[in-house]
Every structure is written in structure tokens, then in C-alpha cells.
C-alpha positions as CSV (number, residue, x, y, z in Angstrom):
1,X,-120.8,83.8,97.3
2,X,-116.9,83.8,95.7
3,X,-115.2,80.4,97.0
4,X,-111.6,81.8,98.0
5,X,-108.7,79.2,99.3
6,X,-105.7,80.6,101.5
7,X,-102.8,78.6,100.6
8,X,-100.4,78.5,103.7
9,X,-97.6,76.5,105.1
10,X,-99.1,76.1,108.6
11,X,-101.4,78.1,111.0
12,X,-98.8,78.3,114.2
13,X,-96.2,80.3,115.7
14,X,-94.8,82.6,112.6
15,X,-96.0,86.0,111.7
16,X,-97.3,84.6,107.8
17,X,-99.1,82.3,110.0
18,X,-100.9,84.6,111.9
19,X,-101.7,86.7,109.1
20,X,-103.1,83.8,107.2
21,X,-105.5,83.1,109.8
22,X,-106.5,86.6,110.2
23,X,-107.1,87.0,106.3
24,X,-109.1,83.6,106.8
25,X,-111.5,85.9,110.0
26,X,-111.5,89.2,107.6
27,X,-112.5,87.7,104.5
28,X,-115.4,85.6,106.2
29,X,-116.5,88.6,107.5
30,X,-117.2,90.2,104.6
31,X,-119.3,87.3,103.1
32,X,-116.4,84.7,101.3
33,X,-116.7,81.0,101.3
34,X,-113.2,80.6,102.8
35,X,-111.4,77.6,102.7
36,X,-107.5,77.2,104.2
37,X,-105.2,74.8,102.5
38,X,-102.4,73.8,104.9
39,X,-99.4,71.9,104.4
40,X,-98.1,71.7,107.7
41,X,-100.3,70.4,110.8
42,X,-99.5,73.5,113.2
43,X,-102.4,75.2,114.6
44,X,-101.9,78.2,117.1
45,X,-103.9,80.6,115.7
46,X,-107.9,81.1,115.7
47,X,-109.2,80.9,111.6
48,X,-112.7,81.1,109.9
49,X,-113.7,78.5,107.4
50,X,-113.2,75.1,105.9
51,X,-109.9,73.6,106.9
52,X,-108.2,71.0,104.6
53,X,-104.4,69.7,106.7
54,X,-102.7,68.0,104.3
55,X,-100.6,66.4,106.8
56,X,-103.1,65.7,109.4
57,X,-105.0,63.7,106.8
58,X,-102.4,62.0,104.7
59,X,-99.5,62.2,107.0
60,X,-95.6,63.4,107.0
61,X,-94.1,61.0,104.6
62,X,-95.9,61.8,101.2
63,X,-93.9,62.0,98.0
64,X,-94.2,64.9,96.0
65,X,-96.1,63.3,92.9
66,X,-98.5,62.5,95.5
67,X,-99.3,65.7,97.3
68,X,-99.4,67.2,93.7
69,X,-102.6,64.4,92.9
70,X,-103.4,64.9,96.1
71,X,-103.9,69.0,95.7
72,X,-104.8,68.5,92.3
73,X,-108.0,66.7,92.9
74,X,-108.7,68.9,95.8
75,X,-108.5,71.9,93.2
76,X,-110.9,70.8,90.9
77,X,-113.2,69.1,93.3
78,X,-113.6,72.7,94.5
79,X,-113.5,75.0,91.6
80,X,-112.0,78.3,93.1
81,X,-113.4,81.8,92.3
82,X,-110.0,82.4,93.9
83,X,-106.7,81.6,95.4
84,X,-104.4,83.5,98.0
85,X,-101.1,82.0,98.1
86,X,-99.4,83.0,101.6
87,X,-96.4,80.5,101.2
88,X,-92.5,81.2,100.7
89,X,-91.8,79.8,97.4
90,X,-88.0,79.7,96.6
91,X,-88.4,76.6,93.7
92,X,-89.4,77.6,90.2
93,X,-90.0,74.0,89.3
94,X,-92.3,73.1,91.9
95,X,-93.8,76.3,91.9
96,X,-94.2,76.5,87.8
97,X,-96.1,73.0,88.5
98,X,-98.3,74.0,91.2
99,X,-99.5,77.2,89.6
100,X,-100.1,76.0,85.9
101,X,-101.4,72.5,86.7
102,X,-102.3,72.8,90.7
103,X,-103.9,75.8,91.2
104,X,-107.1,76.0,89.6
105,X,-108.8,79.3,90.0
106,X,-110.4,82.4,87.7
107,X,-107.8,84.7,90.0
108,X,-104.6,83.5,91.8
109,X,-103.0,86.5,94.1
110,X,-99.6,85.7,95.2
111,X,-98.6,87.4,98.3
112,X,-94.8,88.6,99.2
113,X,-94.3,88.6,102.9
114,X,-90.1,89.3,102.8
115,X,-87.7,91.6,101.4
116,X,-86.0,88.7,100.6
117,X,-87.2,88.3,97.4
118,X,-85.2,84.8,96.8
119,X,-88.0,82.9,98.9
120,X,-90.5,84.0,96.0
121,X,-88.8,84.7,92.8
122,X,-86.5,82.8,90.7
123,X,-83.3,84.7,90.6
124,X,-83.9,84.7,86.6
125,X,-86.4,88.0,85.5
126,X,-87.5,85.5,82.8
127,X,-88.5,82.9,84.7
128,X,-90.0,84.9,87.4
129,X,-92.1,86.9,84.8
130,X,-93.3,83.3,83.3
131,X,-94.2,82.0,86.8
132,X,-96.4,85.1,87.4
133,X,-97.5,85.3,83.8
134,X,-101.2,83.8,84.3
135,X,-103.9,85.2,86.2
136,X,-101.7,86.2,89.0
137,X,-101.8,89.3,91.0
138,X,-98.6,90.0,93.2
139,X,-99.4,91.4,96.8
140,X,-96.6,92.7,98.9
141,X,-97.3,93.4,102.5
142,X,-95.0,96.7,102.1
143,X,-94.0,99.4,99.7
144,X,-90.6,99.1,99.6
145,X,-90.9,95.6,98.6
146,X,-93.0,96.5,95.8
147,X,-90.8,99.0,94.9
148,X,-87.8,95.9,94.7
149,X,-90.1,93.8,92.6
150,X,-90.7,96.3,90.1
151,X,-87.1,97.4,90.2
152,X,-86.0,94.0,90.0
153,X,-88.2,92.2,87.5
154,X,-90.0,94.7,86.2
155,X,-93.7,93.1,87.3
156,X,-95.9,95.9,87.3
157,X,-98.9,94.1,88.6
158,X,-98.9,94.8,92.1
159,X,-100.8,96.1,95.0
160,X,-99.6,96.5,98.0
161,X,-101.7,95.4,101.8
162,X,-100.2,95.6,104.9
163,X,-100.7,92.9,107.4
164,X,-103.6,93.5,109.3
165,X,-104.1,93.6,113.4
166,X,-107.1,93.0,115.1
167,X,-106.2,96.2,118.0
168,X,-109.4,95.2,120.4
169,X,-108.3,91.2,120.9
170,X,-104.6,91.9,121.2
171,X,-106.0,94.3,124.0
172,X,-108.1,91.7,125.4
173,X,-105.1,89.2,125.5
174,X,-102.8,91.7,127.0
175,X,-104.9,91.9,130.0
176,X,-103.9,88.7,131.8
177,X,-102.0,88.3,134.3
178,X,-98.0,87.3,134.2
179,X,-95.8,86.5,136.8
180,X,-92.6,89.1,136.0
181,X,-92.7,92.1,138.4
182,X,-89.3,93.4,137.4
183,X,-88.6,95.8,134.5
184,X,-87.8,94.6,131.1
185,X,-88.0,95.4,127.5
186,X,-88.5,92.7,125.3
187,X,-87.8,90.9,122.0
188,X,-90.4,88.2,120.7
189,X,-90.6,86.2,117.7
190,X,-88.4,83.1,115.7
191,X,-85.4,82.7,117.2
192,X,-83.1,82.5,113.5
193,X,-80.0,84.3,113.6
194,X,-79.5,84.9,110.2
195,X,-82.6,86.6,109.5
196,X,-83.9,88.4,113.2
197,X,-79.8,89.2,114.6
198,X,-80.3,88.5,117.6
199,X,-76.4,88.8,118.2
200,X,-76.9,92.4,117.4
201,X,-79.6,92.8,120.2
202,X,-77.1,91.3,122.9
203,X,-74.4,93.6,121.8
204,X,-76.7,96.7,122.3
205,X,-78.0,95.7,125.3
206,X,-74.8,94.8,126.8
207,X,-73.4,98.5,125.5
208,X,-76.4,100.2,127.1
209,X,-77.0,101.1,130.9
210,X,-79.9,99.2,131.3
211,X,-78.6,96.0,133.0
212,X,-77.0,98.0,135.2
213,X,-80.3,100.0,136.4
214,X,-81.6,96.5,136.2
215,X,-84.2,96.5,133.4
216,X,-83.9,93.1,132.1
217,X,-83.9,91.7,128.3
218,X,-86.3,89.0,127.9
219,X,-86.6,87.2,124.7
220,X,-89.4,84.9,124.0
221,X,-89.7,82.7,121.0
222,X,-88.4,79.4,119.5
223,X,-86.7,78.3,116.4
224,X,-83.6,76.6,115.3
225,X,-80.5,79.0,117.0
226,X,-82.0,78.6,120.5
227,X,-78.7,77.1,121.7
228,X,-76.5,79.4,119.6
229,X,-77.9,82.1,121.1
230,X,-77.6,80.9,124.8
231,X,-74.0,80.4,123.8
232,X,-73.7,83.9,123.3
233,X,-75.7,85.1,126.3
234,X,-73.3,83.1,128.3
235,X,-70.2,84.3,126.7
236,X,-71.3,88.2,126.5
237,X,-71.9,87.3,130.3
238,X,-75.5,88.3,130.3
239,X,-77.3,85.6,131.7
240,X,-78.3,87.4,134.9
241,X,-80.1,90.1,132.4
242,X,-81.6,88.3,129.8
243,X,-84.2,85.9,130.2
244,X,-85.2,83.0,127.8
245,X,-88.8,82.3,127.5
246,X,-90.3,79.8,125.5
247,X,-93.2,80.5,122.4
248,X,-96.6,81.5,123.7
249,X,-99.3,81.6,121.7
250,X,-100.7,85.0,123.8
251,X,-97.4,87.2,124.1
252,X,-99.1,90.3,124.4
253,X,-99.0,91.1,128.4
254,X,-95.5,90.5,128.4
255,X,-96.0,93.3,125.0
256,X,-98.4,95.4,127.2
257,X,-96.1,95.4,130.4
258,X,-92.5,96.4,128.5
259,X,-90.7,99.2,128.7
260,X,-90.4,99.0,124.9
261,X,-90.0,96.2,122.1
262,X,-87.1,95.7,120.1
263,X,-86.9,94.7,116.4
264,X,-83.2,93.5,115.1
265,X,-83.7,92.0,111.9
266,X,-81.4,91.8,108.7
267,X,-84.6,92.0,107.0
268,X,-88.4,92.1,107.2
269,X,-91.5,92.0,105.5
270,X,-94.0,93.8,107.4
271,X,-93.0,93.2,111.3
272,X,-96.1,92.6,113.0
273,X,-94.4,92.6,116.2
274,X,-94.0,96.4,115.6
275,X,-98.0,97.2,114.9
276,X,-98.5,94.7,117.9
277,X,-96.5,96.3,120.2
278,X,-97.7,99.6,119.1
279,X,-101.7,98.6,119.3
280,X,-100.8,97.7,123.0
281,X,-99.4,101.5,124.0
282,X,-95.9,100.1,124.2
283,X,-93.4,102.1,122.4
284,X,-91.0,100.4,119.8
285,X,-87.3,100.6,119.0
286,X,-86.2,98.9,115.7
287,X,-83.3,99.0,113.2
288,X,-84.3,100.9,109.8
289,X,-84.0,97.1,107.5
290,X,-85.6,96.5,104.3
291,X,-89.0,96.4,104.8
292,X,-91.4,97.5,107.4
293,X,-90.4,99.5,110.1
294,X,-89.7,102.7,108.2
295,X,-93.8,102.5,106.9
296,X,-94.8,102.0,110.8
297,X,-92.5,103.9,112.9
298,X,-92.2,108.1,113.0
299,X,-89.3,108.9,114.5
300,X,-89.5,110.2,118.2
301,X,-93.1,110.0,118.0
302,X,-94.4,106.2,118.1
303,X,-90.5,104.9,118.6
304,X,-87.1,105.3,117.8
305,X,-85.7,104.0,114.4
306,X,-82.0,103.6,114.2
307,X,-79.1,102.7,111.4
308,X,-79.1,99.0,111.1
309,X,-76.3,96.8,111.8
310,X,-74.9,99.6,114.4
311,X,-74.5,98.2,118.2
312,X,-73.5,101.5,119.4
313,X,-76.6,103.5,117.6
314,X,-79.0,101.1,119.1
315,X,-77.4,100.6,123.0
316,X,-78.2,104.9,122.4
317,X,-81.6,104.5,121.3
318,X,-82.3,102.3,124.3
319,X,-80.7,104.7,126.3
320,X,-82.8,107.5,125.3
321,X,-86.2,105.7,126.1
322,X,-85.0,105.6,130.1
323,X,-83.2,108.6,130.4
324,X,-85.4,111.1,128.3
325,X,-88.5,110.6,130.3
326,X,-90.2,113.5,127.7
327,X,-89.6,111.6,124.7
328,X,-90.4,108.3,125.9
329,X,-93.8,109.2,127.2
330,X,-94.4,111.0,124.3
331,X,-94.0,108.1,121.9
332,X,-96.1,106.2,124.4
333,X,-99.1,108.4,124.2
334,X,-98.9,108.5,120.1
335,X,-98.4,104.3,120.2
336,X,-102.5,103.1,119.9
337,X,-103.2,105.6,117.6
338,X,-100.6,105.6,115.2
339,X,-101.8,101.8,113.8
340,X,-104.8,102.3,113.1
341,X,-104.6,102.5,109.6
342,X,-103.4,98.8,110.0
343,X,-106.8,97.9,111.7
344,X,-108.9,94.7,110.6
345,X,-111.3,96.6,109.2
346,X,-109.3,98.8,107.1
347,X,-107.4,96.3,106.3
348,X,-110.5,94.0,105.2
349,X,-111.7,97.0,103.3
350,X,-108.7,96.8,100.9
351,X,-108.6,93.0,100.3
352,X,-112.1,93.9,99.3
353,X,-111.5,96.1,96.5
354,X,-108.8,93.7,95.2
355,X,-111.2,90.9,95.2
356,X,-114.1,92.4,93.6
């Protein structure tokens, strides 16, 4: 049995996160001796295998020449057939350390998560080809960001792999019960202006009709901007229509019970908030960013995908899902279906093939 370790920051709250423990349940699955290396000690998600929390066991306030003993004895105690490297990793110096003299293993796969290529590659194309030089397989979770690495720094080695969804427990989850009765659509995930735009989101919905057919905005999340962005929901004067609500590890009958989800970002990797939504039968309205939501959403058939960056295009777009009744149920009806290429087991299927 191949001994694989999934290198992550943490197992809670973010969309890496989540996928990180999923990869941890698909490749146990499929027979792997998994083992999870965290940095972090954040747990929300369920993961299969051999835990090792760096922080849990050796605390917050190690140095950096220790964690790299530290990770370096753990890496040869071990003896990887493999390593998955889910983590943002924006320093070449650390990072040329950590993959030459850290990371021992026959195969190292390095996964890209972001268009925003800055938190994985030097900005140099030498340096970035010399940190990928060894053993290393790039996997970005999208097309189009393959398509930027190639572009960018000419790295042909590449495959890309969606994140994955497992469609029957988000159903199971989306079953219980909430409290809301009133209508809403919703936005859910890290609340970080500079990379989700959530200013853009209040603009849109304060351009729209809905508050004024009383469908209500609720956001749900946490992250650094939380008070920047009640600022703003007070001084657009929204704070009758949009609701607040804090991180939940199961956000999926809030999902299940929307009128639609909304995605805002500057940029993207692979949304998982758009398959989520979608495996739940609730249509999805997102701005066209770099990457993602172009490779999940068909226009006016699972959702609405509109010009980023435009307040007016968008307030439209939600227009449209209340007042064209056709459409909207329309996109409804195609939602489950149209992620099931992003299923767990096709999705398992392909990390297979890479492995072997």
C-alpha cells in the first residue's frame, strides 16, 4: 500500500481546507496509507487517516529552524511514496527549503488552488521553474489556471483536477432544519474584501428590486473585513435586508432553502460554493473572474454568469431569477445534474490515474 501525506495549512473553515480533507476520504478509499500534515490546529472538517498537528503537539510559538527539524524528522521517519502539497506558498526561500531538504518523497504533486498565481510562484520564471524542477507534478484545480502557468512560466507538467463534492452528504446536511422562514439569497464563505468583493455584492443588491419585494441578503462567513463590511451595510442603508451570520461548519440548508447563491470574487480557484450550491438544486449567479465559474456554470441553464466588476450587470442578473419565473425554474431543474462530473467518485477516479 503507497504511503501518501497531504500537506495543508489547517483542516477548518476555507474551501482548500475542505478539499484537503475530502482528498484525505477519497484517497483512503481507494486503498492509500494516508497521512495529513497540518500546520495549523483547525479542525472543522471530517478526514480519513493519520493526523500529525504541528501546533497541537508543539505549540504556536516555534521558530522556523525548528519546525523545519521538526518536519524534517517526520519526513524521513515516514518515508513517503508520496506527497500532496495543498498549501499557499508565496516564499521561494522557504519553499526552496522545504521541498529540496523537507519533503522527502519518490513523487511530490503541488497543487494550485488560485488564479492568483503570486501565492504559489515566485514572480521570477527562473526561480519558479527551479522550485518545481524535482519530482514535482503541478495540479491546478481549473483549466484556465493551467493555461496561466503555462503561459506564464512555461511549466508544462501539469494536470488539471477539479475539487471534488461528495453530492449525497451535502444532501444529507441540507436537510436539517433552520430557523429563517423568510426569502433570501445568499452569499457564504471568507469574509476578505480584497479577494471575494463583497462591496460589489451590496451594490448589486442595493441596485436590484429585491429588498423591496423583501427577499433578503444573508451572508454567512467570518474572516478579517467583518467590520468593514458592516460599515458598509450600514452606510448603503441595508441593514434591514442583509443579514450577518456567523461561520457554520454545515451551511448547506441555508444553500438548499435560497433563492439562489451569489459568487463576487476578484478571483477564484475552483469555487466550491458554486458546485455546492448547485449539488443542492439551488441555482447560482456569479461574476465571470479568473478561474472557476466559467468551467461550472452554462449560461441560463444551471445559473446566470455575468461581466465582473459591473454592479448594474449583476442587480440585472438577480433581477432575472425573480421576475423570469421560466428561466429560473429552468436552471433549477438542470442544477443536481449539471455537477456530476465533479462527483467523489469521478473525482477519486482521476487522482487515481495521476498516482499510479
Amino acid at each position: 500500500m503507497k504511503k501518501v501525506c497531504i500537506v495543508t495549512t489547517s483542516l477548518g473553515k476555507g474551501g482548500a481546507e475542505r478539499s484537503s480533507a475530502l482528498l484525505s476520504q477519497m484517497l483512503s478509499n481507494i486503498c492509500y496509507d494516508v497521512h495529513i500534515l497540518m500546520t495549523k490546529n483547525d479542525i472543522d472538517y471530517e478526514f480519513f487517516g493519520t493526523l500529525f498537528n504541528l501546533e497541537k503537539k508543539y505549540g504556536h510559538n516555534l521558530s522556523n529552524l525548528k519546525k523545519i527539524k521538526i518536519l524534517k524528522a517526520y519526513f524521513k521517519e515516514h518515508d513517503f511514496d508520496i506527497i500532496i502539497d495543498n498549501r499557499t506558498r508565496p516564499s521561494f526561500l522557504k519553499e526552496y527549503i522545504l521541498y529540496n531538504y523537507v519533503f522527502k518523497a519518490k513523487k511530490k504533486i503541488s497543487v494550485v488552488r488560485s488564479y492568483y498565481l503570486a501565492n504559489y510562484f515566485p514572480n521570477n520564471i527562473w526561480l519558479a521553474k527551479w522550485l518545481y524542477r524535482s519530482k514535482s507534478v503541478l495540479v491546478p484545480v481549473s483549466k484556465e489556471i493551467g493555461k496561466a502557468i503555462y503561459e506564464k512560466y512555461n511549466l508544462s507538467s501539469w494536470v488539471h483536477i477539479y475539487n471534488p463534492i461528495s453530492v449525497d452528504t451535502i444532501i444529507n446536511k441540507s436537510n436539517e432544519e433552520i430557523k429563517p422562514k423568510t426569502d433570501f439569497i445568499l452569499w457564504y464563505g471568507r469574509i476578505e474584501e480584497r479577494v471575494k468583493n463583497l462591496t460589489l455584492l451590496l451594490h448589486a443588491y442595493k441596485m436590484s428590486s429585491l429588498s423591496n419585494r423583501r427577499i433578503k441578503l444573508y451572508i454567512i462567513g467570518e474572516g478579517k473585513d467583518v467590520c468593514l463590511l458592516n460599515e458598509r451595510i450600514n452606510n448603503l442603508k441595508l441593514s434591514s435586508s442583509v443579514s450577518l451570520l456567523p461561520f457554520t461548519k454545515n451551511p448547506f440548508p441555508y444553500v438548499k432553502r435560497a433563492r439562489f447563491t451569489v459568487l463576487t470574487s476578484r478571483y477564484e480557484g475552483f469555487p466550491r460554493v458554486l458546485i455546492e450550491s448547485l449539488s443542492c438544486g439551488t441555482p447560482v449567479v456569479s461574476v465571470n473572474c479568473k478561474s472557476g465559474p466559467k468551467e461550472i456554470i452554462k449560461h441560463k441553464e444551471n445559473g446566470l454568469l455575468v461581466e465582473n466588476n459591473n454592479p448594474e450587470a449583476l442587480a440585472a442578473a438577480f433581477n432575472a431569477f425573480i421576475n423570469d419565473k421560466t428561466l429560473y425554474n429552468y436552471c433549477k431543474e438542470n442544477a443536481k445534474k449539471s455537477v456530476n462530473k465533479f462527483s467523489v467518485n469521478h473525482i477519486a477516479e482521476q487522482w487515481k490515474a495521476l498516482l499510479k
